[in-house]
C-alpha positions in Angstrom: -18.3 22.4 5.7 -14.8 23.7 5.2 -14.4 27.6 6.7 -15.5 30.5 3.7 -13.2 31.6 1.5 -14.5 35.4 2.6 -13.5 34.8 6.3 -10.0 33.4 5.6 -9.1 36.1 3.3 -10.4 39.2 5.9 -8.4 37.1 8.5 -5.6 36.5 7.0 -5.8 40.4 6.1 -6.0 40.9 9.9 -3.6 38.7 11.2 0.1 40.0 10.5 2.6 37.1 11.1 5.1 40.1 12.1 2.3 41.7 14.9 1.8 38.3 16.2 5.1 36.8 16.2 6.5 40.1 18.0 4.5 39.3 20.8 6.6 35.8 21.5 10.1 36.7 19.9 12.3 40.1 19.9 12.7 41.0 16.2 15.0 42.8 14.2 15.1 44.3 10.4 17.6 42.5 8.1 17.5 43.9 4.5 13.6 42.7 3.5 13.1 40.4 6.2 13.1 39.7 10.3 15.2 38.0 12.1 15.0 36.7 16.4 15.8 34.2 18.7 13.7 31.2 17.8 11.0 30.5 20.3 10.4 27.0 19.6 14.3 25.8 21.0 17.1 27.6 22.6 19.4 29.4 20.8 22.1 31.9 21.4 22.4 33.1 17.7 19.4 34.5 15.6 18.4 31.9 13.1 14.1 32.2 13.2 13.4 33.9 10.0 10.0 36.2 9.1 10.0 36.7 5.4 7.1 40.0 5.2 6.7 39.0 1.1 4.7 36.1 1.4 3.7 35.8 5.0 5.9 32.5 6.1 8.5 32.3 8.7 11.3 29.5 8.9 14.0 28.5 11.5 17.4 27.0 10.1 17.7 25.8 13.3 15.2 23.7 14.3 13.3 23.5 11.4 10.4 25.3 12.7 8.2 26.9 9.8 5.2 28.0 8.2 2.1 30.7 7.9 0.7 32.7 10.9 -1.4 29.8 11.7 1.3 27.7 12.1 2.8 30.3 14.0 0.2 30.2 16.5 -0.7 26.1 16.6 3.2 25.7 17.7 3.6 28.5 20.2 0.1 27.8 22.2 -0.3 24.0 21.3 -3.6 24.3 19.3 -5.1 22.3 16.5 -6.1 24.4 13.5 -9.3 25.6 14.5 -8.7 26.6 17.8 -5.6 29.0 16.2 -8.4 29.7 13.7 -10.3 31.1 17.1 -7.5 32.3 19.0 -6.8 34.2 15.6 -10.5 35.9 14.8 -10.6 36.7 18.5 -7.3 39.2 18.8 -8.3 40.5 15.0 -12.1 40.8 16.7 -13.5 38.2 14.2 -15.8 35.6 14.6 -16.0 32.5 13.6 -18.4 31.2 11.2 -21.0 28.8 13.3 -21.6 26.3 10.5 -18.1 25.9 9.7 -17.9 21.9 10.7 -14.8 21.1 12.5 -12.5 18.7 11.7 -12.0 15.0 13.5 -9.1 16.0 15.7 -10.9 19.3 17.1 -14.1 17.5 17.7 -11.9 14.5 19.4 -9.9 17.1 21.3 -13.2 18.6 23.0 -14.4 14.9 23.5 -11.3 14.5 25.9 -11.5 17.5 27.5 -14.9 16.3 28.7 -13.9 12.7 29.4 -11.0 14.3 31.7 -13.6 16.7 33.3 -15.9 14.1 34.0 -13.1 12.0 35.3 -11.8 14.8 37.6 -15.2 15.0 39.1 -15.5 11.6 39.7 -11.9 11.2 41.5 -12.6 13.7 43.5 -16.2 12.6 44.8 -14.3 9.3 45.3 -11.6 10.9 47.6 -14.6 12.5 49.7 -16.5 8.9 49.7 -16.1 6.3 52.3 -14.0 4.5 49.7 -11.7 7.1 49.4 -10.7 7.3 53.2 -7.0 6.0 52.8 -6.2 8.3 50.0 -7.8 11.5 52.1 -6.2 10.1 55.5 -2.7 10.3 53.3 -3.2 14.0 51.9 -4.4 15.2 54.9 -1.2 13.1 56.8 0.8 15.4 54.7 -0.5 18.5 56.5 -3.3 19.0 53.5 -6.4 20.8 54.3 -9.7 20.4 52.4 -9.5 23.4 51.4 -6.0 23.0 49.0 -7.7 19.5 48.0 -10.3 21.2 46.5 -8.3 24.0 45.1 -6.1 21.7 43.6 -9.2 19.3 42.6 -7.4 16.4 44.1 -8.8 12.6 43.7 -8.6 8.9 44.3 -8.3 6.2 41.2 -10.3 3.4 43.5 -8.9 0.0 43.5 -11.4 -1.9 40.8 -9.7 -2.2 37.2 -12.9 -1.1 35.9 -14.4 1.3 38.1 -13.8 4.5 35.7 -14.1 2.9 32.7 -17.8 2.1 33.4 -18.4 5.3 34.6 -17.5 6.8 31.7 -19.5 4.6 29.6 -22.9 5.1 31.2 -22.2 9.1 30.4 -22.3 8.1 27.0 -18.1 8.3 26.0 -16.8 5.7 23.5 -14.3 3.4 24.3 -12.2 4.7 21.4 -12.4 8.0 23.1 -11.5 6.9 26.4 -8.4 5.1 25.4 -7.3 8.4 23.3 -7.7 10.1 26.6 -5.1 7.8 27.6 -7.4 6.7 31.1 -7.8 3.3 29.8 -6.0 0.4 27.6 -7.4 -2.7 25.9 -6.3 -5.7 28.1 -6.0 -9.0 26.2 -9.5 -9.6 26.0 -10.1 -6.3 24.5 -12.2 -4.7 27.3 -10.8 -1.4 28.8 -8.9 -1.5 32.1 -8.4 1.6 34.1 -5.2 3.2 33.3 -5.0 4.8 37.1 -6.3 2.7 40.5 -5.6 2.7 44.0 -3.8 5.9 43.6 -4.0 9.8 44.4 -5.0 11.5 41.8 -3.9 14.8 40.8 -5.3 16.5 37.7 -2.9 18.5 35.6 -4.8 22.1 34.4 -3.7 24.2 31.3 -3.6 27.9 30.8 -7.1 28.5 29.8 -8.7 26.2 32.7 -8.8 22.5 30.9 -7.9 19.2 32.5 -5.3 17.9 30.3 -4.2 14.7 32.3 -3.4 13.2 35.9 -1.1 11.9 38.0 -1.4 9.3 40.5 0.6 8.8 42.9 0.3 5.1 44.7 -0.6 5.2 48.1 2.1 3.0 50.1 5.7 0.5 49.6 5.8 0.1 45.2 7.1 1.3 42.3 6.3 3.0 40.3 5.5 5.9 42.5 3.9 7.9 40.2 1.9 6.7 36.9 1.4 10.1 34.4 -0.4 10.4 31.5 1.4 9.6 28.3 0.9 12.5 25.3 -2.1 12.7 24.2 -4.3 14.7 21.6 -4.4 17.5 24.4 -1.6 16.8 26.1 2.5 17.0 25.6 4.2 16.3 29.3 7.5 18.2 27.8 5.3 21.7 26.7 3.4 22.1 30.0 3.9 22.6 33.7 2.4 21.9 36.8 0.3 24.3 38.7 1.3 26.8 36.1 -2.4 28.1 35.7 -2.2 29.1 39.6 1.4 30.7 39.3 1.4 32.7 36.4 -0.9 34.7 38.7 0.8 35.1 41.7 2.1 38.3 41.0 5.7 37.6 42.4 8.3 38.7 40.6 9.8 35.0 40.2 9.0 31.4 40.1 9.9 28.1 42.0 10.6 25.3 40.3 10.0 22.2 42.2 10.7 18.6 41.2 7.0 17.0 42.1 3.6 17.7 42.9 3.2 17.3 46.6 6.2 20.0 46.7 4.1 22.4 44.7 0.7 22.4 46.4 2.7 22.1 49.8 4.4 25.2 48.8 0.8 26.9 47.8 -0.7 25.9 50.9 1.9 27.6 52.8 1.6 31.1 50.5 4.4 30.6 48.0 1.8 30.3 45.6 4.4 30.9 42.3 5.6 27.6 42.6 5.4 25.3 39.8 6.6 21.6 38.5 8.0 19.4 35.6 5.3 16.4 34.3 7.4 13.2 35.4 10.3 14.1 32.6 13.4 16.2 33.2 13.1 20.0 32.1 12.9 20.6 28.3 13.6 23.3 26.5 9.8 23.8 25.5 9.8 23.9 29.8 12.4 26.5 29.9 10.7 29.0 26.8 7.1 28.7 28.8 8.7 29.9 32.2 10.7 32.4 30.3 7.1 34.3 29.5 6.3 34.8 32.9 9.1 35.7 34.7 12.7 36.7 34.3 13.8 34.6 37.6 13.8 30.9 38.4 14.1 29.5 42.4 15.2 26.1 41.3 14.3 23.5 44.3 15.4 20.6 43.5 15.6 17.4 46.2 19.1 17.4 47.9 19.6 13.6 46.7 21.6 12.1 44.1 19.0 12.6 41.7 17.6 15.8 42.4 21.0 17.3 42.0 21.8 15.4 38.7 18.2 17.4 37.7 19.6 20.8 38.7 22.4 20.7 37.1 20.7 19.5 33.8 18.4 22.5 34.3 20.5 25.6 34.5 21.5 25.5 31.2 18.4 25.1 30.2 17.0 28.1 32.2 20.3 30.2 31.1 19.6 29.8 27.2 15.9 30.8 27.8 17.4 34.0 28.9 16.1 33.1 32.8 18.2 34.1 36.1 18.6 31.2 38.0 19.0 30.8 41.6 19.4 28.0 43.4 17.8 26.3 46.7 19.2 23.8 48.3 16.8 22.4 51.5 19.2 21.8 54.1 19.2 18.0 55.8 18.3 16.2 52.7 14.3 17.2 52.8 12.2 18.0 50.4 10.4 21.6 51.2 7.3 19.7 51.2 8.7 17.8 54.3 10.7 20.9 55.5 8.0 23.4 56.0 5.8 20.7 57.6 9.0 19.8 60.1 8.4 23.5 61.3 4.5 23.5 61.6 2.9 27.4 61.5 6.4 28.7 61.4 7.2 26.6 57.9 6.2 29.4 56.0 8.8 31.9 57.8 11.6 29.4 57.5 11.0 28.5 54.0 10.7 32.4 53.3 14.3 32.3 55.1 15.8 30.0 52.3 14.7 32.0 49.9 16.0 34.8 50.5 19.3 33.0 51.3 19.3 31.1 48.4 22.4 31.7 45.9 22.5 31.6 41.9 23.4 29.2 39.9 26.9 29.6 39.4 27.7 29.7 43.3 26.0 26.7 43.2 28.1 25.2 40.7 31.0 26.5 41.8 30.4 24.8 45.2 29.1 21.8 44.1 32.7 21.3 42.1 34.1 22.1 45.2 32.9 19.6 47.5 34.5 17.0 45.0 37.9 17.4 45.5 40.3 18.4 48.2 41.1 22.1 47.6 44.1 21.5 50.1 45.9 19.6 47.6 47.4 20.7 44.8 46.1 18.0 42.8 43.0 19.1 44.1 43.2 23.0 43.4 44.0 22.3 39.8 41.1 20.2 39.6 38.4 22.2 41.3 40.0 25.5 39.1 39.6 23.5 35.6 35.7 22.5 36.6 35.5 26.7 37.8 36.8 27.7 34.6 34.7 25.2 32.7 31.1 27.1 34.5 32.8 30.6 34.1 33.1 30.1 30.4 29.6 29.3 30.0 28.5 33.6 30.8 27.8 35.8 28.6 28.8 38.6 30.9 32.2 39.7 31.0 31.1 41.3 34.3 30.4 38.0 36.0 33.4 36.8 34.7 35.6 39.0 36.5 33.8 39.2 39.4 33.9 35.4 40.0 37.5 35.6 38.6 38.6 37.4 41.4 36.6 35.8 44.3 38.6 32.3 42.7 41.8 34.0 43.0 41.1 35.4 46.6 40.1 31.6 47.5 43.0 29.8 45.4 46.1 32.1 45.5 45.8 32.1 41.8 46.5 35.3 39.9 43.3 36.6 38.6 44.4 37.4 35.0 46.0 33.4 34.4 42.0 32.5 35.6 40.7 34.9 32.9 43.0 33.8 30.6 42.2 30.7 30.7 38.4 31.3 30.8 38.4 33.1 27.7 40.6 30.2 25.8 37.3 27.8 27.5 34.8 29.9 26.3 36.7 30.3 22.8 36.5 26.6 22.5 33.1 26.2 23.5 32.4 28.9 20.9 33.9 26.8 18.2 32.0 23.6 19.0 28.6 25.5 19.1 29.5 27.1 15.8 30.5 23.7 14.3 27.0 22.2 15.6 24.8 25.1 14.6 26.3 25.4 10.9 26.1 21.8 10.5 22.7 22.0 11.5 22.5 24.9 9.4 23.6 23.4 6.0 21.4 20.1 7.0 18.2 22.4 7.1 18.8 24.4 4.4 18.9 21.8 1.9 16.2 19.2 3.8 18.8 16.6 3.9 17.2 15.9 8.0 13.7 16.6 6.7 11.4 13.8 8.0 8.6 14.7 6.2 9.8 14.0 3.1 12.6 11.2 3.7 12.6 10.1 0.2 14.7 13.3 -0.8 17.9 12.2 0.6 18.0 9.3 -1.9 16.9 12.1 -5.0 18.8 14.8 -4.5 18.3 15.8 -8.1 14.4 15.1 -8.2 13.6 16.3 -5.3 15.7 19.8 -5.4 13.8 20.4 -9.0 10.4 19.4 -7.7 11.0 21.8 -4.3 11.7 25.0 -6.8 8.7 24.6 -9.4 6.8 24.3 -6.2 8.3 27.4 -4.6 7.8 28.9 -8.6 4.1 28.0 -8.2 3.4 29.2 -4.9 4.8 32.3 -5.8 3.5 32.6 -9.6 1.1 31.3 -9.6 -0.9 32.8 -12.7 1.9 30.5 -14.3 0.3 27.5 -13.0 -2.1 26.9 -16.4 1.0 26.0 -18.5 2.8 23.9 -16.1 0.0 21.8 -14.7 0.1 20.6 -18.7 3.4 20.1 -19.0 4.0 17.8 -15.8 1.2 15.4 -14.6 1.7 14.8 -11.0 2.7 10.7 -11.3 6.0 11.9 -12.9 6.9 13.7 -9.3 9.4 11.2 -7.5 8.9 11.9 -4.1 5.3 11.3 -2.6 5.3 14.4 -0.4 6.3 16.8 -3.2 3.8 15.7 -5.6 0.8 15.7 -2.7 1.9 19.4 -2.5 1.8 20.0 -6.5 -1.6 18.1 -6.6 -3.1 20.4 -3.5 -2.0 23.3 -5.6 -3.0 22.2 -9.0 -6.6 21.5 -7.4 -6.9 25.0 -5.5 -5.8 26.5 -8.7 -8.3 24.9 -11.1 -11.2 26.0 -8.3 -9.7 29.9 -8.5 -8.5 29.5 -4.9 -5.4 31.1 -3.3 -2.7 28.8 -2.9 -0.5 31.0 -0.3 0.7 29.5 2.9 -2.3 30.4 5.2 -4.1 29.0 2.5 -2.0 25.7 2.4 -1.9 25.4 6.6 -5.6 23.6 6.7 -4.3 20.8 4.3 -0.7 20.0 5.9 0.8 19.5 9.3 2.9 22.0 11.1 5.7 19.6 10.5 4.7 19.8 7.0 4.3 23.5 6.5 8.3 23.6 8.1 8.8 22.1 5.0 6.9 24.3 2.4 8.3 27.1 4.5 11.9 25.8 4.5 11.3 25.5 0.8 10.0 29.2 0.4 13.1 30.3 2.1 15.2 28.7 0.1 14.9 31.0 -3.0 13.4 34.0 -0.9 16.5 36.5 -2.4 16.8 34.4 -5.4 15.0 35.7 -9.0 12.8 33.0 -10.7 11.7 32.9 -14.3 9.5 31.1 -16.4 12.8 29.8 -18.2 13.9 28.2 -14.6 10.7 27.0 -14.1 10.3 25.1 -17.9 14.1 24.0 -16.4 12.7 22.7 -13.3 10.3 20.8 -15.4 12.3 19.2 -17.4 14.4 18.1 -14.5 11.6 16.5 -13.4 10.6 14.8 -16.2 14.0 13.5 -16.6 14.3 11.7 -13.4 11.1 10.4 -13.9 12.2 8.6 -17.1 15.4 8.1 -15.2 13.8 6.1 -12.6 11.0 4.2 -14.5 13.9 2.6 -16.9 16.0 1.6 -13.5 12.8 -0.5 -12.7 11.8 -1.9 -16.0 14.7 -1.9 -18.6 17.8 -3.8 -19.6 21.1 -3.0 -19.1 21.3 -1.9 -22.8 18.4 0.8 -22.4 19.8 2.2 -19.7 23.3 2.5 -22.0 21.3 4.4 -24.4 20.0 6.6 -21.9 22.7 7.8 -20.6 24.1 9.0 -24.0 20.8 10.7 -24.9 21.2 12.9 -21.7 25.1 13.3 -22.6 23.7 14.9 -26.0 21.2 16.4 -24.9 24.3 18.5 -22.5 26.8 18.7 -25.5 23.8 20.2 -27.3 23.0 22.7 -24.0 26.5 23.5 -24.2 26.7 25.0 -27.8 23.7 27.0 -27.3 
């Protein structure tokens, strides 16, 4: 049974979307409303929105909208009922124990179990006789038992169908197992283990679940690594390796590594704030998580090709999350998995070495453009100075600025004001192209033209833009609901998504319910509620009157009749139409 009406209402009454948000994003009064950095992508100019009236937030940047619910199911990945929970716990609630939850919860805590159980059984497969090669290889890379079982390490054994029967003697559906994303259907539609003959490592969220593994293949092959694909529990580009040990560490900074091995090497050796990326390169998602547990990043990336192409994709990344970024580089090409073993009990004092050695980001840059030209030359000078200029114009602080400005002009015999110069005109331009993005961006979400949940706007404009404000009208008058639910069945709405919303709200309304966001958020996605939210914000400082709705209506109604003679009438009807509606505007006219 759907959650009482009584409990949503004392939650909802509990549950500020202005308390809660404050404790992700910095917020600031403007006029009625709030404004702050979005936290759900980076963003250097305020454009995440809390409107106080009617409970809703919306960012014109990504998108990004909704109730307090909402609110909470983006920013800690949760379905609706576990925001529900997370919810009635901070306002010291509980919830209602015959209040049935809904087919993604229940399949959620299925998986959580299946991956449990599967973590249990990869382990007591490393520690079996079957398991010897994949324990002879962790413990060949310097791993004692004790970090395996920290870690909950495993082994995938060789037989396709080793863990699928396992999991079906404890009683776990197929259909369940395959959403857990540790089995696929072959061509004769039995399961076949998603992992074998690999090291397993089980990837642990903030709270203590198994969300999904890696495995990592035991001699000569590609792939190296096999990782979970998303799952109901799962999103590879929103989580973080050994994060759940880290944000614990009490250090006052974290080290980002590029793979597992890396990160339990590094824990095993005391540097137990190190974490890693999910087999994807850093996202901004990534960047935000870090930015809530520390103000400093160690980036340690590999010293190949690759691993370098990754750092430098990941400073700005890090920079826009507001983060510090310093950068280690492990001399000889090694990995620091393979450096601290190279220096046995001492591994820990060296690596210790390196990090306190280790520069920031834009000495790393800086030397990194450096070491790809000849700086002798004055080819090469001018070359090296235009990639300098290009890094120096991506700070915020003036201070920096200077400071590097005059360290370049030390190095290059270049006066220090023609480097500043030349910065600012780099950062001006840069400026410009960022503006140009976000107000295109802007414009594009105000008005829904990007809005994937309802693509059928962009071809009717004029429908949809009346059908958004008599729902925005309804939501936020809605003792005016009677009179318009008569007027305007819901077939004559011409996009499907609009008229699901009017039909949700004409239902809730002929059962006396609310029909407020929070009241809305059980019915419609988060991507969905962006939508109602985006449409709320719309008209948030704009007046609206019965006369605009009856407008809105007749709008409506119009296109409707519009439309349905397109489909079925002649040429000649449509002739006819289109002087009606030239009357029916003459007439408007000389009112």
């Amino acid at each position: 049974m759907p959650l009482p009406q009584e409990f949503l209402e004392e939650l909802k009454s509990r549950s500020d979307l202005t308390e809660v948000a404050s404790s992700y994003v910095s917020l600031k009064r403007q006029g009625r409303n709030l404004v702050g950095l979005c936290p759900f992508h980076n963003e250097k100019t305020p454009s995440f929105n809390i409107y106080p009236e009617n409970g809703s937030f919306y960012c014109f940047g990504c998108g990004a909208g909704g109730d307090v619910i909402t609110f909470v199911r983006k920013i800690e990945n949760l379905d609706y009922m576990e925001a529900i929970r997370f919810l009635a716990q901070r306002a010291g609630m509980t919830v209602p124990e015959d209040a049935a939850d809904n087919g993604l919860m229940k399949l959620r805590t299925r998986i959580y179990e299946i991956n449990r159980e599967t973590a249990r059984y990869y382990h007591q497969m490393l520690l079996s006789p079957q398991g010897k090669k994949a324990l002879d290889y962790l413990m060949g890379r310097a791993l004692s038992v004790k970090t395996i079982r920290h870690f909950g390490l495993g082994y995938a054994p060789p037989g396709r169908f080793s863990l699928v029967d396992f999991l079906g003697k404890k009683g776990y559906k197929e259909d369940e197992i395959v959403s857990a994303n540790l089995a696929f259907r072959g061509r004769s539609g039995h399961l076949i283990d998603r992992f074998y003959d690999r090291a397993m490592f089980p990837i642990i969220d903030l709270r203590g679940n198994i969300m999904a593994f890696g495995g990592r293949i035991l001699g000569p092959g590609e792939p190296k690594y096999i990782n979970s694909s998303d799952t109901p529990v799962y999103h590879k580009g929103r989580n973080l390796f050994a994060l759940n040990f880290a944000k614990d560490s009490g250090q006052d900074n974290l080290i980002l590594c590029e793979g597992y091995m890396d990160v339990i090497a590094l824990h095993q050796a005391g540097f137990t704030n190190a974490i890693a990326g999910l087999g994807t390169a850093l996202t901004p998602e990534q960047a935000k998580l870090i930015s809530r547990y520390t103000g400093e990043v160690i980036a340690s990336y590999d010293a190949d090709s690759a691993g370098q192409k990754a750092a430098s994709r990941s400073i700005p990344l890090l920079r826009e999350a507001g983060l510090n970024v310093r950068i280690l580089v492990v001399p000889n090409g090694k990995d620091p998995d393979e450096f601290i073993r190279s220096y046995g009990e001492n591994g820990h004092a060296r690596f210790q070495q390196l990090l306190d050695q280790c520069g920031n980001d834009v000495e790393y840059q800086l030397e990194k453009a450096r070491r790809t030209v000849n700086v002798q030359t004055p080819d090469g000078k001018v070359a090296f100075l235009e990639s300098a200029v290009k890094v120096l114009a991506t700070l915020d602080n003036p201070i920096e600025q200077e400071v590097y400005a005059g360290k370049l002009s030390e190095e290059t015999h270049v006066e220090r004001t023609t480097l500043l110069s030349q910065i600012k005109r780099q950062r001006q331009k840069q400026q410009k192209s960022e503006r140009k993005k976000e107000f295109r961006s802007f414009q594009q979400k105000r008005i829904g033209l990007k809005d994937s949940v309802n693509p059928e706007k962009q071809d009717k404009l004029r429908a949809a833009g009346a059908e958004e404000a008599l729902l925005a009208y309804l939501i936020r008058y809605p003792e005016a609901s009677l009179q318009i639910f008569q007027q305007l069945p819901p077939e004559k709405f011409s996009t499907s998504f609009n008229c699901r919303v009017y039909r949700v709200i004409m239902d809730r309304m002929k059962e006396g319910k609310s029909t407020d966001l929070t009241d809305l958020s059980s019915v419609f996605s988060p991507e969905e509620m962006g939508t109602l939210a985006r449409i709320l914000a719309k008209v948030a400082d704009i007046p609206m009157s019965r006369k605009d709705a009856q407008d809105y209506v007749k709008v409506i109604l119009e296109e409707s009749q519009k439309q349905m003679l397109q489909k079925n009438s002649s040429e000649k009807d449509l002739l006819a139409y289109v002087e009606y509606l030239k009357e029916q505007k003459t007439r408007k006219q000389g009112d």
